[in-house]
C-alpha positions as CSV (number, residue, x, y, z in Angstrom):
1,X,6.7,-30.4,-8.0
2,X,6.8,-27.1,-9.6
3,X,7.0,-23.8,-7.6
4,X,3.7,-22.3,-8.0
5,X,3.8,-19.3,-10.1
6,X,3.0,-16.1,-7.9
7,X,-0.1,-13.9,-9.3
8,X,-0.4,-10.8,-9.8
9,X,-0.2,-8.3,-6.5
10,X,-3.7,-8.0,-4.5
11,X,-4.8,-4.3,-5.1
12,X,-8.1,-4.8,-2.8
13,X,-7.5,-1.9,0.3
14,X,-8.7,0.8,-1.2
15,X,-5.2,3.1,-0.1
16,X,-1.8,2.4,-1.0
17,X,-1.2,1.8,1.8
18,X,-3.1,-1.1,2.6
19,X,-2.2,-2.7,-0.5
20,X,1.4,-2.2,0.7
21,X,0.3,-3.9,4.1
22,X,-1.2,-7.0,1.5
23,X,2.2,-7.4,-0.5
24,X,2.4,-10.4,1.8
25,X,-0.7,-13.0,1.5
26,X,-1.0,-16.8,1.4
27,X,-3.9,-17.3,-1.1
28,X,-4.6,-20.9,-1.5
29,X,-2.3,-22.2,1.6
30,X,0.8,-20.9,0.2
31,X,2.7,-17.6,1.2
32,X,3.9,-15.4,-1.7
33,X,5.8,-11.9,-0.4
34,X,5.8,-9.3,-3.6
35,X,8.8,-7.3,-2.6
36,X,10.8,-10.2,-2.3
37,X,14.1,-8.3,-4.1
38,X,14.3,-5.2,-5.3
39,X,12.9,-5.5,-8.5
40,X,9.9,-6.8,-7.6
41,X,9.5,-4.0,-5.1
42,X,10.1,-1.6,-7.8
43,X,7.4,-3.7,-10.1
44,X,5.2,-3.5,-6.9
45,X,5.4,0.4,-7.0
46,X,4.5,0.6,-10.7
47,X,1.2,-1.5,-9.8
48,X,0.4,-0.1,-6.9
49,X,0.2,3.4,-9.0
50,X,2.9,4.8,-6.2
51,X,5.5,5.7,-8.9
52,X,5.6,5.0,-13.0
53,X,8.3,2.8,-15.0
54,X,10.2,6.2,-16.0
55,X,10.5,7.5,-12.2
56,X,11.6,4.0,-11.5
57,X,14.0,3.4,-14.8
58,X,17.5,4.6,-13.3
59,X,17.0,2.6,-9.9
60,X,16.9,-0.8,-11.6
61,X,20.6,-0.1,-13.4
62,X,23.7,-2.2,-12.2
63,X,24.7,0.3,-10.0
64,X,21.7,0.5,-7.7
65,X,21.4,-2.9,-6.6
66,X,23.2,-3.2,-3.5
67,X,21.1,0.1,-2.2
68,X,17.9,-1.6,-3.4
69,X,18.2,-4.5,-1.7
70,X,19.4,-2.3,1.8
71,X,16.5,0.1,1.2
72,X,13.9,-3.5,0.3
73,X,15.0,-5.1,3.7
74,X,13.7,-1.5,5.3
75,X,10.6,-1.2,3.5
76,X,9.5,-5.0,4.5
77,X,10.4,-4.1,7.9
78,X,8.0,-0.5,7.8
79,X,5.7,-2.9,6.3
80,X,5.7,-5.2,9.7
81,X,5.5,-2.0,12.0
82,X,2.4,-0.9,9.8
83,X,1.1,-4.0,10.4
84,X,1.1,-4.0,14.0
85,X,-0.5,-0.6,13.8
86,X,-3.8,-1.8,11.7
87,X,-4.1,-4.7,14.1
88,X,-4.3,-2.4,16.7
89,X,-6.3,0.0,14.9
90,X,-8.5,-1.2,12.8
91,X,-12.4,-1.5,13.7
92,X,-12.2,1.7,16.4
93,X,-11.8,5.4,16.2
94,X,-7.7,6.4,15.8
95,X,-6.9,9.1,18.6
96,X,-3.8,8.0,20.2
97,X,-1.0,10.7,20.0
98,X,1.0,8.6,21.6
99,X,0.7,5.5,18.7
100,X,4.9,4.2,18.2
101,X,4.4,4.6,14.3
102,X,4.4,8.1,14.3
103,X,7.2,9.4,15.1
104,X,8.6,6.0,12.7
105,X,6.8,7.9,9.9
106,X,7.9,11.2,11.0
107,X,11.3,10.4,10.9
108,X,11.2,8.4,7.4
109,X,9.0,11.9,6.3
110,X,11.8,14.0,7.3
111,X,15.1,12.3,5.5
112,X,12.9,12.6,2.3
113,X,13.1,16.0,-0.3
114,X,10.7,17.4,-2.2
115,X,9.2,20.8,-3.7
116,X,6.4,22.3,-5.0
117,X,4.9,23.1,-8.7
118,X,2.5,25.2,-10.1
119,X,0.3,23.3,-12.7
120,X,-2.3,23.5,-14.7
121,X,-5.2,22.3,-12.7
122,X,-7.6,19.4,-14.5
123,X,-10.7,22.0,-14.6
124,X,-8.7,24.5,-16.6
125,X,-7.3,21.6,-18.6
126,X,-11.3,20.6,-19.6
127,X,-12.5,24.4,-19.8
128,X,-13.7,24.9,-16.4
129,X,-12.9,27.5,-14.0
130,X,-9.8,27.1,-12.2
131,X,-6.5,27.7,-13.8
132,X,-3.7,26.4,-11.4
133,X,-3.2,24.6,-8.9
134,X,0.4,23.8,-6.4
135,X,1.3,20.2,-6.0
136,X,4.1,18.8,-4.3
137,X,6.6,16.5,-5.7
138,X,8.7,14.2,-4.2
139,X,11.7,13.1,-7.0
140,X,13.1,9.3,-6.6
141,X,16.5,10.3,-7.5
142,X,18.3,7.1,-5.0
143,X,16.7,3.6,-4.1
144,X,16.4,5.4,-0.4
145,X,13.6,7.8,-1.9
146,X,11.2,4.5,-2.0
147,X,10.7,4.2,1.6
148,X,9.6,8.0,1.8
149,X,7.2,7.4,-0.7
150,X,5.9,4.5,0.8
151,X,5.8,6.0,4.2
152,X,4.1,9.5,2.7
153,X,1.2,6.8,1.9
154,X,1.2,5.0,4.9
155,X,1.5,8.4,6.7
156,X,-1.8,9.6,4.6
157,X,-3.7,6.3,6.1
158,X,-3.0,7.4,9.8
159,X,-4.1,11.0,9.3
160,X,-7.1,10.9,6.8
161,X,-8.4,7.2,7.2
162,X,-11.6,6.5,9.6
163,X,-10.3,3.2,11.2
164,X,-13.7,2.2,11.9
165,X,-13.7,1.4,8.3
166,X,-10.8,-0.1,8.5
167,X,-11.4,-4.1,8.3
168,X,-9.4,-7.6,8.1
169,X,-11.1,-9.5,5.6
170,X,-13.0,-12.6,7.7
171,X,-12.2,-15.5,5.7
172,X,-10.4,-17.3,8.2
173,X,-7.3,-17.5,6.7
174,X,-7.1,-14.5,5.0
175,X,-4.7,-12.1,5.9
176,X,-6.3,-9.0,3.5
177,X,-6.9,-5.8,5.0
178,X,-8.9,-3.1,3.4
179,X,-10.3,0.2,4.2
180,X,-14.7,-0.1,3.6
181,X,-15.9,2.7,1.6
182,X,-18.8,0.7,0.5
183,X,-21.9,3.4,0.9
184,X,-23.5,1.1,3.8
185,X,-20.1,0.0,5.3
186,X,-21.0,-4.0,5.0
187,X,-18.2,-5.4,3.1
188,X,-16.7,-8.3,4.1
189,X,-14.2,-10.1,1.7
190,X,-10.9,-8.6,0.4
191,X,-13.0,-9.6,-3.2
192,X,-15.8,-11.4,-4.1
193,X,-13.8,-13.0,-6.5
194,X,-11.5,-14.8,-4.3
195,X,-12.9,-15.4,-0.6
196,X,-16.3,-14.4,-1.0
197,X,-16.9,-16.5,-3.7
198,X,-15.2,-19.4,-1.7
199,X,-17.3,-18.7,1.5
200,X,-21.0,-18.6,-0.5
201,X,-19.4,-22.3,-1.7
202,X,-18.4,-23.5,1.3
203,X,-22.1,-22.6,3.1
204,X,-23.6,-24.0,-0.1
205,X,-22.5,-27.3,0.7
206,X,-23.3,-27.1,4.2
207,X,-26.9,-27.1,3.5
């Protein structure tokens, strides 16, 4: 039989960093992992909007590989240790100083370099008031950049995200997380489209 081909990454959780959490799913009873090797991380990063093809362009040379693959293996494993911090997390108010993934984050935050820019800020840009603005900029010069990136996202979840927002989606086996910024905070499928539609099936036919 032939491998099933994998689809396209789940982009459902609202932050990058959730959709990081959901680059491993099993949709229809069979697990696919999107940062697999280190091109499809990099392809994942494109996707996820964390990074564009030309940023990317001289970490996929010859050269790079072996530090990929080294810097993949410890992005899947932030990837686990952010996942044991949403379980814990998620559905209650996040005030825990002493939560183990910070100082993780912390010390990923701190091996990274960036700087800051003065830019033209979007209002001048369309005419409005407000001429400049200073943004930071964090350059992905080495495969070992990635994981600061990654973790800047994941580190913007912890600080800015209300948790109580913060849901698994309840088809049983699901394994989608997503942050709810629905106006009346209701939602309950990672998409309608995949198990929302299945559930509204599945309770059709039990009438």
């Amino acid at each position: 039989m032939p491998k099933e081909a994998r689809p396209a990454p789940f982009l459902v959780g609202e932050t990058p960093a959730l959709d990081f959490l959901n680059t491993v799913a099993t949709p229809r009873s069979i697990r696919f992992d999107w940062l697999d090797t280190g091109p499809s991380l990099l392809d994942w990063l494109v996707a996820a909007g964390l990074a564009t093809e030309a940023e990317l362009r001289p970490l996929r040379t010859g050269g790079m590989q072996k530090e990929l693959e080294r810097t993949r293996r410890e992005i899947a494993a932030l990837r686990e240790t952010l996942r044991g911090f949403v379980e814990r997390a998620s559905g209650a108010e996040m005030a825990d100083a002493g939560e183990p993934i910070i100082p993780v984050l912390n010390g990923i935050l701190a091996t990274g370099h960036h700087h800051f820019r003065i830019e033209v800020a979007d209002e001048a840009a369309a005419g409005r008031q407000g001429s400049f603005r200073l943004t930071a900029h964090q350059p992905l010069v080495r495969p070992a950049d990635l994981i600061v990136r990654i973790a800047l996202a994941a580190s913007r979840l912890v600080a800015e995200a209300d948790f109580r927002h913060v849901r698994k989606c309840e088809a049983p086996a699901c394994t989608l997380y997503f942050l709810d910024v629905s106006r009346n905070h209701r939602r309950r499928w990672c998409s309608m489209e995949v198990c929302g539609n299945r559930a509204k099936a599945a309770a059709f036919r039990k009438r």
